[in-house]
Backbone bond lengths (Angstrom), bond angles and torsions (degrees), N, CA, C in turn:
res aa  C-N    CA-C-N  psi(-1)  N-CA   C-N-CA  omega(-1)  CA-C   N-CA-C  phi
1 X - - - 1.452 - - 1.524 109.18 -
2 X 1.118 118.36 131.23 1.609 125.29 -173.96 1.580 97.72 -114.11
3 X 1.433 102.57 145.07 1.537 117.41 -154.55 1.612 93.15 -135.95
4 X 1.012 133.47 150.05 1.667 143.17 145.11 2.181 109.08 -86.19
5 X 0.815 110.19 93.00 1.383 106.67 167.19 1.677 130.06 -55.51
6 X 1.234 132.99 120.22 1.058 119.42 -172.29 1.873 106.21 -115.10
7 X 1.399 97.74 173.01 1.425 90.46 177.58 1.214 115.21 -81.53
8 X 1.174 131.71 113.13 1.790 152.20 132.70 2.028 102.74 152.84
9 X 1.490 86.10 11.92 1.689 72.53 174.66 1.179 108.78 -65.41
10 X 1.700 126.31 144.06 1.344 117.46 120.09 1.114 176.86 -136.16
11 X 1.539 145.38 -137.46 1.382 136.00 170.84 1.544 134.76 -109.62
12 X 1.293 114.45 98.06 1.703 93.50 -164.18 1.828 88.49 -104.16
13 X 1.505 99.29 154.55 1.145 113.38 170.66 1.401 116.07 -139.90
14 X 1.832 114.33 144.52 0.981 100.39 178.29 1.529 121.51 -115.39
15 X 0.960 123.99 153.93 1.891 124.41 172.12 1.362 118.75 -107.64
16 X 1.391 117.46 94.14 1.470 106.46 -166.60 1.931 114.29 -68.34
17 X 1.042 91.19 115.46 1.935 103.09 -173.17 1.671 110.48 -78.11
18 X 1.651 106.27 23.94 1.753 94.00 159.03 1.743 129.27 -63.18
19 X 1.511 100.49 137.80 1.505 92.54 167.36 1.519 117.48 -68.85
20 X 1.397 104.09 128.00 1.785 122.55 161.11 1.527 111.18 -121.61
21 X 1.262 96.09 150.12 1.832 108.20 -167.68 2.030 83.72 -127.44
22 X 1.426 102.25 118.83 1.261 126.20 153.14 1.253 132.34 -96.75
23 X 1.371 130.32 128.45 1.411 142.38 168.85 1.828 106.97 -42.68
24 X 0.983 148.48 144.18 1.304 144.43 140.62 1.768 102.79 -51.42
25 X 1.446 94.50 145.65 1.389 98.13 166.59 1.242 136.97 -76.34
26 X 1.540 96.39 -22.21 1.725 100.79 179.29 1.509 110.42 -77.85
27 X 1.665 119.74 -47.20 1.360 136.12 -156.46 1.787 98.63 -124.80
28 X 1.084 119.26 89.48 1.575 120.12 157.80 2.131 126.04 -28.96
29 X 1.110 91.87 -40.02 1.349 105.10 166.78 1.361 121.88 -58.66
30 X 1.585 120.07 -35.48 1.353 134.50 -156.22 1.630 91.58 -91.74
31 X 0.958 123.04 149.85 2.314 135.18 172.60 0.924 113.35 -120.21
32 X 1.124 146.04 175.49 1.383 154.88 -126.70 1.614 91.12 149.50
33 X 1.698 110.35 120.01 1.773 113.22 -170.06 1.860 65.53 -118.24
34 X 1.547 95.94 133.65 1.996 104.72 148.24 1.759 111.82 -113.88
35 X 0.961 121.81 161.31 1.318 107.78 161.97 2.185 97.74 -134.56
36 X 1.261 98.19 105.32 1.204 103.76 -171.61 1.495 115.11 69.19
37 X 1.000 134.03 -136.94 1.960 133.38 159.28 1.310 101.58 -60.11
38 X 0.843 139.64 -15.27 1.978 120.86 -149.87 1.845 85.85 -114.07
39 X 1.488 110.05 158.35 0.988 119.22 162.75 1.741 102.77 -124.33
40 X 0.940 116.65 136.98 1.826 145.82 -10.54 1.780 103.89 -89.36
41 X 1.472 87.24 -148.02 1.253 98.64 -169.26 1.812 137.40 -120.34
42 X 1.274 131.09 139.39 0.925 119.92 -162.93 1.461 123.69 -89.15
43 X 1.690 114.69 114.10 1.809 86.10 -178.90 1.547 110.37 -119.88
44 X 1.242 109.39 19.86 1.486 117.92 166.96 1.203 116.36 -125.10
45 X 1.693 134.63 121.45 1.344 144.69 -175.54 1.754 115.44 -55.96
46 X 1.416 102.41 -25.89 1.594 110.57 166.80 1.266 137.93 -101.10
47 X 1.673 111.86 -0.60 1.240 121.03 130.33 1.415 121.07 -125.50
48 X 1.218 112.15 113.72 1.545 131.07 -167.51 1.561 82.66 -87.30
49 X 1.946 92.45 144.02 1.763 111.87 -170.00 1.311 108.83 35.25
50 X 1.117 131.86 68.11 1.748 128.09 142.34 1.446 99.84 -129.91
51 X 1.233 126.89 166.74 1.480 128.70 -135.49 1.911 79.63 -162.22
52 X 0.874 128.27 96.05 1.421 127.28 179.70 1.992 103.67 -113.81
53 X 1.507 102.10 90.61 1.318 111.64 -164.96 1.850 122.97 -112.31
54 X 1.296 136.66 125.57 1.284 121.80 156.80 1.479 111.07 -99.98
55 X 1.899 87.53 139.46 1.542 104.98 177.66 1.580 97.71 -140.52
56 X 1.646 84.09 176.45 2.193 95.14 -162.45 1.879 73.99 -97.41
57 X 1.789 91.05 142.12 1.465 126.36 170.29 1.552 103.09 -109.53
58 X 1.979 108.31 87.92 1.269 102.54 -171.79 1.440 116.92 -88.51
59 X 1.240 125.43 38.55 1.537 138.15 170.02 1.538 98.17 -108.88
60 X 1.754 120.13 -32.56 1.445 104.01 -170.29 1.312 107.18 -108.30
61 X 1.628 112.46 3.94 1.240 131.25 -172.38 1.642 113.34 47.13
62 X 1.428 113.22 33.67 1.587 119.32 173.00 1.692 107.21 -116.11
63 X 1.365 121.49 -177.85 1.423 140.76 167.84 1.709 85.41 -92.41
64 X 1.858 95.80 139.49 1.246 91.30 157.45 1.294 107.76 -148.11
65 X 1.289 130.68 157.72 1.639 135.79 -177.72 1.579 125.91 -66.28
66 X 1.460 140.83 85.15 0.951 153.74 175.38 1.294 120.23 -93.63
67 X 1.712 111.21 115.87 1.795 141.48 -172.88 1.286 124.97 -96.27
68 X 1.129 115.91 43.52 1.921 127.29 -173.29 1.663 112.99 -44.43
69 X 1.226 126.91 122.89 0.846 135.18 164.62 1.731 121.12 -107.81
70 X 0.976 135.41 175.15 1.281 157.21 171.65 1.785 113.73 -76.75
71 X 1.262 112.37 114.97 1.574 95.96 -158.11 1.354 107.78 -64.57
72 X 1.549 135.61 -16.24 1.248 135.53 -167.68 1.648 100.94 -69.14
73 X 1.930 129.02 -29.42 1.198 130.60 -165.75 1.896 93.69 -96.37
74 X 1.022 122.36 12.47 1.248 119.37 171.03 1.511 119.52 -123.53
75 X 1.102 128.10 48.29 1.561 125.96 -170.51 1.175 104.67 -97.36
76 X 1.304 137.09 -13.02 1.331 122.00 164.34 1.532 110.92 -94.28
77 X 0.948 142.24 32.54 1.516 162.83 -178.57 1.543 112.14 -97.05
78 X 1.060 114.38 143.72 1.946 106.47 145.32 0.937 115.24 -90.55
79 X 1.446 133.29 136.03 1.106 146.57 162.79 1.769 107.16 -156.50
80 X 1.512 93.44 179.25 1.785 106.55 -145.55 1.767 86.26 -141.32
81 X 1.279 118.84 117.02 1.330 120.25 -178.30 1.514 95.92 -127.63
82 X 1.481 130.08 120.01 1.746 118.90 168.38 1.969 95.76 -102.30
């Protein structure tokens, strides 16, 4: 669709910010949480993108406490992104 733009039109767009959990492509086992574009996800309004999660550690066979952040709030971190 071809448009003429004028001055003060404008554009709203939206990004729907549901959480989806993706497989890695290489390893099915491996997840990937998005919440809309951003990875991860936010479920508290007072910390926007932190992901404050328990999951089973099946090597230690316990629950353990997992803190996902957004890789842009982790750059002084190590981490491994492919």
């Amino acid at each position: 669709m071809k448009r003429t733009w004028k001055a003060g039109d404008t554009l709203h767009l939206r990004l729907p910010m549901a959480l989806r959990v993706r497989p890695a492509q290489d390893d099915p086992a491996t997840l990937s949480f998005f919440h809309g574009p951003v990875l991860p996800i936010p479920p508290d309004p007072a910390t926007p993108l932190l992901l404050d999660a328990q999951m089973f550690d099946p090597d230690h066979e316990q629950e353990v406490r997992v803190i996902i952040l957004p890789f842009y709030r982790i750059h002084y971190q190590r981490y491994a992104v492919y």
